[in-house]
C-alpha positions as CSV (number, residue, x, y, z in Angstrom):
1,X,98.3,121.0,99.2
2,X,97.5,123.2,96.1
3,X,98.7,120.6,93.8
4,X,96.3,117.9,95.6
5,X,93.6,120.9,95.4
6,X,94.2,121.5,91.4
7,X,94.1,117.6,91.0
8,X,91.1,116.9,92.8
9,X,89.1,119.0,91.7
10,X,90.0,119.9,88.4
11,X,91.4,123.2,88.9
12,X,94.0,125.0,86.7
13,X,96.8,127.0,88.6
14,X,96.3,129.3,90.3
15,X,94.0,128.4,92.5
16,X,93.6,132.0,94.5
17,X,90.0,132.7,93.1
18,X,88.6,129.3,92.2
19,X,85.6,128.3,94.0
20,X,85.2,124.3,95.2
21,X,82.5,122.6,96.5
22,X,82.7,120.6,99.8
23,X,80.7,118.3,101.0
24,X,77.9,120.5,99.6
25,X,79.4,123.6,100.6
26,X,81.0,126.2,98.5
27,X,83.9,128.1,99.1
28,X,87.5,129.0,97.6
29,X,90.3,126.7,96.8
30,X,92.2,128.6,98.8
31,X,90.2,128.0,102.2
32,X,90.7,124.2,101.2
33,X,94.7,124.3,100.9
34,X,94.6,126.0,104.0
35,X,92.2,124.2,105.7
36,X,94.3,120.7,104.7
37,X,97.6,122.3,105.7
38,X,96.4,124.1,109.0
39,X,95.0,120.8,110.6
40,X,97.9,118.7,109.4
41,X,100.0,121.3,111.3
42,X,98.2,121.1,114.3
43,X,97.3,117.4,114.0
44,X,101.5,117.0,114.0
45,X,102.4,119.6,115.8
46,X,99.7,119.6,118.6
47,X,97.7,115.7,118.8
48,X,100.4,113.7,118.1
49,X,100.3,111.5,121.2
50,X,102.9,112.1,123.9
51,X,105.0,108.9,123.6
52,X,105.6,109.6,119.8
53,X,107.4,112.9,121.0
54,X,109.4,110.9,124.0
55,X,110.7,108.4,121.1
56,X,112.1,110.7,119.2
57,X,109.5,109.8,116.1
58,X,108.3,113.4,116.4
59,X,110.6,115.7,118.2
60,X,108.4,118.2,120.4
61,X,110.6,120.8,119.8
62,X,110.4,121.2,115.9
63,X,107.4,122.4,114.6
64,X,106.2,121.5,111.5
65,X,104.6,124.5,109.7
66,X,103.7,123.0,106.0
67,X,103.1,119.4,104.6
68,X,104.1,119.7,100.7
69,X,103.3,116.6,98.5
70,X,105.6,116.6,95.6
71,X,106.0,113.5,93.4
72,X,109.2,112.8,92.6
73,X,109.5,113.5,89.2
74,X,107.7,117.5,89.4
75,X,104.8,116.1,87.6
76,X,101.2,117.0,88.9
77,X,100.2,114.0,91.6
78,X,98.5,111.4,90.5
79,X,95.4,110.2,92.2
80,X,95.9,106.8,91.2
81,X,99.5,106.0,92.1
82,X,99.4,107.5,95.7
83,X,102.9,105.7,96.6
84,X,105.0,107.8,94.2
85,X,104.7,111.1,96.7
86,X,107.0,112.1,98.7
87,X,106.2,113.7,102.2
88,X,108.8,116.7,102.8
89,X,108.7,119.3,105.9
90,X,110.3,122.5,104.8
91,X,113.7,121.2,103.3
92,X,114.3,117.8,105.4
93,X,111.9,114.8,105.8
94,X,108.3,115.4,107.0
95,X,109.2,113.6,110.6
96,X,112.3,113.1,112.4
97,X,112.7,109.2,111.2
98,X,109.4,109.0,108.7
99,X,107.5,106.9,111.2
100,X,104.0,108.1,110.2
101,X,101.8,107.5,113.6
102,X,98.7,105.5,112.9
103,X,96.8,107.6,115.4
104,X,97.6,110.4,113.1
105,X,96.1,108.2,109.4
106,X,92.8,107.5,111.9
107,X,92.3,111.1,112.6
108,X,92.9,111.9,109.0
109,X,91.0,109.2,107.2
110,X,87.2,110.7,109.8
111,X,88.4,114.1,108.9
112,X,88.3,113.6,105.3
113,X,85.9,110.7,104.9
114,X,84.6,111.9,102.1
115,X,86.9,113.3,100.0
116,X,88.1,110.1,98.2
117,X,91.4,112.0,96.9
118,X,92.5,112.5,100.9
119,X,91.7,108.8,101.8
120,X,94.0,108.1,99.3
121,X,96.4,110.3,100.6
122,X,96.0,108.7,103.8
123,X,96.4,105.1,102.6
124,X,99.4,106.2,100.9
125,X,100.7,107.5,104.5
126,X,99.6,103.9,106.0
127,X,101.5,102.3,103.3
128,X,104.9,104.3,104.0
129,X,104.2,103.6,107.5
130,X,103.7,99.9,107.2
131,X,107.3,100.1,104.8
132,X,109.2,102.0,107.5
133,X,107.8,100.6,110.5
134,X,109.6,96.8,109.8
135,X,112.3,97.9,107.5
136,X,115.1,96.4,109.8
137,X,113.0,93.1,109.1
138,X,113.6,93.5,105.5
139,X,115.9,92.0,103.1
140,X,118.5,94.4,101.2
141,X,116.6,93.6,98.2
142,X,113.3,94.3,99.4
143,X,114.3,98.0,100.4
144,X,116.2,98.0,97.2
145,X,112.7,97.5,95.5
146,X,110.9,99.7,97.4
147,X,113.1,102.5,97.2
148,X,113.5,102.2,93.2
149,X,109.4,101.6,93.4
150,X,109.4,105.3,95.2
151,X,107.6,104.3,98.3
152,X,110.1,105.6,100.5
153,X,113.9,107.6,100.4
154,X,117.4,106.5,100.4
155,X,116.9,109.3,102.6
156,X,114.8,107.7,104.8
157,X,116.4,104.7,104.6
158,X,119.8,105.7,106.0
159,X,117.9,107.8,108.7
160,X,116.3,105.2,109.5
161,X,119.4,102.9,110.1
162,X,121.5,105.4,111.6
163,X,118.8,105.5,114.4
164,X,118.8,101.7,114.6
165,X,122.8,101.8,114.9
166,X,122.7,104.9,118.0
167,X,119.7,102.9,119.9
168,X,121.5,99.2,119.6
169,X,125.5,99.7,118.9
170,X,126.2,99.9,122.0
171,X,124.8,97.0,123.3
172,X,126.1,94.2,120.5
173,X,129.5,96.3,120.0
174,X,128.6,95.5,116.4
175,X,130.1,98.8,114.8
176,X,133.5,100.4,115.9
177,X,132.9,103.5,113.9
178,X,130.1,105.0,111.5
179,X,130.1,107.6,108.7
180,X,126.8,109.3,108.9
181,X,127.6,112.3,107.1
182,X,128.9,110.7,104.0
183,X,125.8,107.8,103.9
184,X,123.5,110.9,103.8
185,X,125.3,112.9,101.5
186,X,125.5,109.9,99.2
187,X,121.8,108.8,100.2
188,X,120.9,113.1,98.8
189,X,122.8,112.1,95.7
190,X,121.5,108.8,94.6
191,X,118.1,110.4,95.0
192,X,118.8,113.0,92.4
193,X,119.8,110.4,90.2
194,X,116.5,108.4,90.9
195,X,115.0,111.6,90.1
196,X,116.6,111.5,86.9
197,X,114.8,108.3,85.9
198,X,118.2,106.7,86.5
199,X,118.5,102.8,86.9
200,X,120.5,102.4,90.4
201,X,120.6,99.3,91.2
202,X,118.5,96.5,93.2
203,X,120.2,97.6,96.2
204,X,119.0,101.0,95.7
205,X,119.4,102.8,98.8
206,X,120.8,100.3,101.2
207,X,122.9,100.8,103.8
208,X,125.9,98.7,104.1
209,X,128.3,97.7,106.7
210,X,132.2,97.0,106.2
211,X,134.7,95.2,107.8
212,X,137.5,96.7,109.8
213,X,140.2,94.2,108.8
214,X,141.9,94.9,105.9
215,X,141.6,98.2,103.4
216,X,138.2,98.6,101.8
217,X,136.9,102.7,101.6
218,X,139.4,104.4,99.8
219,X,139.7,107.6,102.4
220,X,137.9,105.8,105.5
221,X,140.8,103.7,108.2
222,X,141.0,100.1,108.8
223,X,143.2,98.6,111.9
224,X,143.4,94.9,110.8
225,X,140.8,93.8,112.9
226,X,141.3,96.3,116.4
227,X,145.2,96.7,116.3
228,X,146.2,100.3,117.2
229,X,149.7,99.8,115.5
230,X,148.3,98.9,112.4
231,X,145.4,101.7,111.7
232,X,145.8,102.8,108.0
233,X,143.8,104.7,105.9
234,X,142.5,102.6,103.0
235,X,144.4,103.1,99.7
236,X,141.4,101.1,97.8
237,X,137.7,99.8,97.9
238,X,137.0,96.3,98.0
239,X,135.7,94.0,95.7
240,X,132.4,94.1,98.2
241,X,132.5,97.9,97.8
242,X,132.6,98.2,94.8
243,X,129.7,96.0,94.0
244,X,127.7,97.3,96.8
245,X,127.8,100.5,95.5
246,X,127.5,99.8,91.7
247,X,124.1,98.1,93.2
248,X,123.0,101.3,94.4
249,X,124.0,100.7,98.1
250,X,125.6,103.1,100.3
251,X,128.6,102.8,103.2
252,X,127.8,103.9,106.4
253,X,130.7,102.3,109.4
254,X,132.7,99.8,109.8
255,X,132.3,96.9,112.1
256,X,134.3,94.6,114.6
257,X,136.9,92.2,113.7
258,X,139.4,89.9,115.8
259,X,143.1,90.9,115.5
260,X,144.6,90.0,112.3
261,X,141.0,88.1,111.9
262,X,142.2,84.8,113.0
263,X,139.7,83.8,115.3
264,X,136.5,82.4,115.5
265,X,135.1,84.5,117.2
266,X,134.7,88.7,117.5
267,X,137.2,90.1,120.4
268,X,140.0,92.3,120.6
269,X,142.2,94.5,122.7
270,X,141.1,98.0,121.6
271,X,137.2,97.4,120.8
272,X,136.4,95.1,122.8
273,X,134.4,91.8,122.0
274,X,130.9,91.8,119.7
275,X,127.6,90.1,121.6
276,X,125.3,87.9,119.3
277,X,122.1,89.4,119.0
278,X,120.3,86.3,120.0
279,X,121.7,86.0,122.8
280,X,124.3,88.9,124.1
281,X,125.8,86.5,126.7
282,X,127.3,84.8,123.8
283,X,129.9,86.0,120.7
284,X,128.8,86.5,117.0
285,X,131.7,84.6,116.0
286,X,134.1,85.2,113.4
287,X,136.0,86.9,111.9
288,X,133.3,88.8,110.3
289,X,131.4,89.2,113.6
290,X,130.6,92.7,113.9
291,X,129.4,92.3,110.6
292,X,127.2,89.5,111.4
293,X,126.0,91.0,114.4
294,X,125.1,93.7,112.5
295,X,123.1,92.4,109.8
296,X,121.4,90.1,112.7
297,X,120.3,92.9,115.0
298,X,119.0,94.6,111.9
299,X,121.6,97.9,112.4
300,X,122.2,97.2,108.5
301,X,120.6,94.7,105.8
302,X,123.6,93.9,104.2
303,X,127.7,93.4,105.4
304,X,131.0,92.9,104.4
305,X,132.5,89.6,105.4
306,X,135.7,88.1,104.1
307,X,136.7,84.3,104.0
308,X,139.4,81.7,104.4
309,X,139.4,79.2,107.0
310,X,135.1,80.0,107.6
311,X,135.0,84.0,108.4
312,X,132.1,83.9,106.9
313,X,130.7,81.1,107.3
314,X,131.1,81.0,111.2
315,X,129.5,84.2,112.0
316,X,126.4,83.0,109.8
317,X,125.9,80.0,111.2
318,X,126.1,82.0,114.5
319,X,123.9,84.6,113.7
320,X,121.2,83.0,111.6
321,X,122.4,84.5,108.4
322,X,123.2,83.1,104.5
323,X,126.8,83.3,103.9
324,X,129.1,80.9,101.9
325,X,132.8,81.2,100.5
326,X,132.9,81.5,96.9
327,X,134.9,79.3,94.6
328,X,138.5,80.0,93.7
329,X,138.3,82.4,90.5
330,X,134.6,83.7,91.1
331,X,135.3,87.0,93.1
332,X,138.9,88.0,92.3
333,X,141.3,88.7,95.0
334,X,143.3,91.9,93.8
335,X,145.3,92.6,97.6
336,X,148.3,91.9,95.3
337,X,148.0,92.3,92.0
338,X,149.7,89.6,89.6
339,X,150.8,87.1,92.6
340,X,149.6,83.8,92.5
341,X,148.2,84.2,96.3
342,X,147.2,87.2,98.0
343,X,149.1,87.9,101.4
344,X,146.1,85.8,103.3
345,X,145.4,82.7,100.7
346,X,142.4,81.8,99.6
347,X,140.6,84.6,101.8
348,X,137.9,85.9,99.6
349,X,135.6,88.8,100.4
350,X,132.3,88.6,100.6
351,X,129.3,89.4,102.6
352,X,126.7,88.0,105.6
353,X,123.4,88.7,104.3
354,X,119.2,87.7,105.6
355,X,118.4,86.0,102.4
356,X,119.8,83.8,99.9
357,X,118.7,86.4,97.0
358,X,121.0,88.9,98.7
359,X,124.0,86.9,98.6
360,X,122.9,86.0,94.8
361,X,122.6,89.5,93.8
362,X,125.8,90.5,95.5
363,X,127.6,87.8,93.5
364,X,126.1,89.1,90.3
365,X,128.0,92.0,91.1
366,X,131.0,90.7,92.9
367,X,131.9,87.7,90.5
368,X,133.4,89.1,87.8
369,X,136.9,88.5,86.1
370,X,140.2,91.4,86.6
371,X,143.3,90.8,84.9
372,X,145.3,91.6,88.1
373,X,144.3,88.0,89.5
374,X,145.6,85.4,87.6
375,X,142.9,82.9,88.9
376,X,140.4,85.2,88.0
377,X,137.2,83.6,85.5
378,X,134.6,85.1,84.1
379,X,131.2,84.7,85.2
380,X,128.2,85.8,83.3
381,X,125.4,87.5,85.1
382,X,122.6,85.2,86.2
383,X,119.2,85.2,87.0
């Protein structure tokens, strides 16, 4: 609030004893910060209407005391590039899961009508609004471009997701176990490196799914696709992994596979069988079906798949997603180094994305050449 005060109108910190004018009225700068922050309080904290409280997207029992705006970088905001704040409440996000009621930007924008450096404060609330309120519609690289644009959080993002995965899970049977911890932790460290001016990635902040088949979070377990005998803790990250995350993207679960993936479909003894989102009379196919279901119910933009006789390619067709195996040599296959076949042949990982630029910038990033498979090639980068 003192920072939109100083920029507004023109005042050099600090801004205890400077006098403003306001809508023809004089009186001090600080009168106006409070003024702002007091009736944002109560405006959240008191107006918000009663079913935003019962959803969870402002919890009635946390009240919010102070609305800081803070661009990203520590710089004094800038009037004209609203979209690079960043709403905070005391040391966590501003609401529960950043869905900014438009009740609340109505209220705002007759408050303030005219104060031209509010409206824009408000538009720049509609516009994270508008971001959050269909981001399980978006593509992986359209949160990617948003996020690096600064519109809205990794953060946010995983928040965002994680409520997605509690509220539909257990319906499409899509995930057999998340990490929400780590995806935050690593969603509070990519944004100090955004902070940084770092270049991320395209995926910048996306939240990504993996298969619980074979070994692919070096720490996390796999179980070969729902067999108790066979649950392991991953040794390595997969070549989906590790692209993913060179992208800027970040883990959060693993999802449903058939035992020892050779089915067509998503069922097994010890997690039971995964619904197509469509339709949850039906399966999501496979093997990569809770991965499919996933990205299709729009619990995570982007998944892990893997490939040999159509575990990709099933699900996808199944689920209305892109999804192809790649060519022999384009993503290597490491799951025994120096063999001339891996202990499933010709099964190459990949991944069940929305769009076909998904899958194009994944392979950017996922075809690549490693000594340790000799039918490895190398393949430039393309646009």
């Amino acid at each position: 609030a003192e920072e939109y005060i100083c920029r507004n109108y023109q005042i050099i910190p600090p801004v205890k004893t400077a006098r403003i004018l306001v809508n023809s009225e004089e009186i001090t700068a600080t009168e106006r910060m409070h003024e702002i922050m007091e009736w944002l309080e109560e405006a959240y904290a008191g107006n918000a209407p009663l079913e935003h409280v019962q959803n969870g997207n402002l919890r009635g029992e946390q009240h919010v005391r102070v609305a800081q705006l803070m661009p990203r970088d520590g710089s004094m905001l800038d009037a004209d590039d609203p979209l690079r704040w960043n709403i905070w409440r005391d040391d966590s996000m501003f609401a529960q899961n950043m869905r900014f009621s438009w009740e609340l930007s109505a209220l705002l924008r007759d408050r303030y009508s005219a104060d031209p450096g509010f409206v824009q404060l408000v538009n720049a609330l509609e516009k994270r609004l508008d971001t959050m309120k269909n981001l399980e519609l978006l593509s992986a690289a359209e949160i990617g471009r948003e996020v690096n644009a600064g519109h809205i959080s990794p953060t946010e993002v995983v928040r965002f997701f994680e409520e997605r995965i509690e509220a539909h899970n257990k319906n499409l049977n899509a995930f057999v176990y998340t990490k929400f911890e780590y995806a935050e932790d690593a969603a509070k460290q990519l944004e100090e490196r955004l902070a940084r001016g770092e270049d991320v990635g395209p995926f910048a902040g996306v939240p990504f799914a993996l298969k619980d088949f074979l070994p692919s979070k070096k720490g996390w377990t796999h179980s070969h696709g729902g067999v108790k005998s066979l649950i392991r803790e991953d040794p390595v990250d997969s070549e989906f992994t590790k692209a993913m995350e060179a992208a800027g993207g970040i883990a959060i679960g693993k999802t449903n596979a058939p035992a020892y993936g050779f089915r067509g479909a998503t069922d097994n003894k010890l997690y039971g069988p995964t619904r197509n989102p469509f339709d949850t009379r039906y399966n999501s196919g496979g093997s990569s079906g809770g991965s499919a279901a996933a990205v299709a119910g729009g619990l995570v933009p982007i998944a892990e798949g893997g490939d040999a006789g159509g575990s990709i390619r099933i699900p996808a067709a199944w689920c209305n997603l892109f999804g192809f195996k790649a060519s022999v040599g384009t993503i290597p296959s490491v799951c025994r180094p120096d063999a001339w076949s891996a202990t499933h042949p010709y099964c190459f990982n990949g991944g069940l994305t929305k769009t076909v630029e998904d899958w194009a910038i994944l392979l950017n990033y996922m075809g690549r050449y490693d000594p340790r498979d000799p039918l490895s090639l190398n393949h430039p980068k393309r646009d």
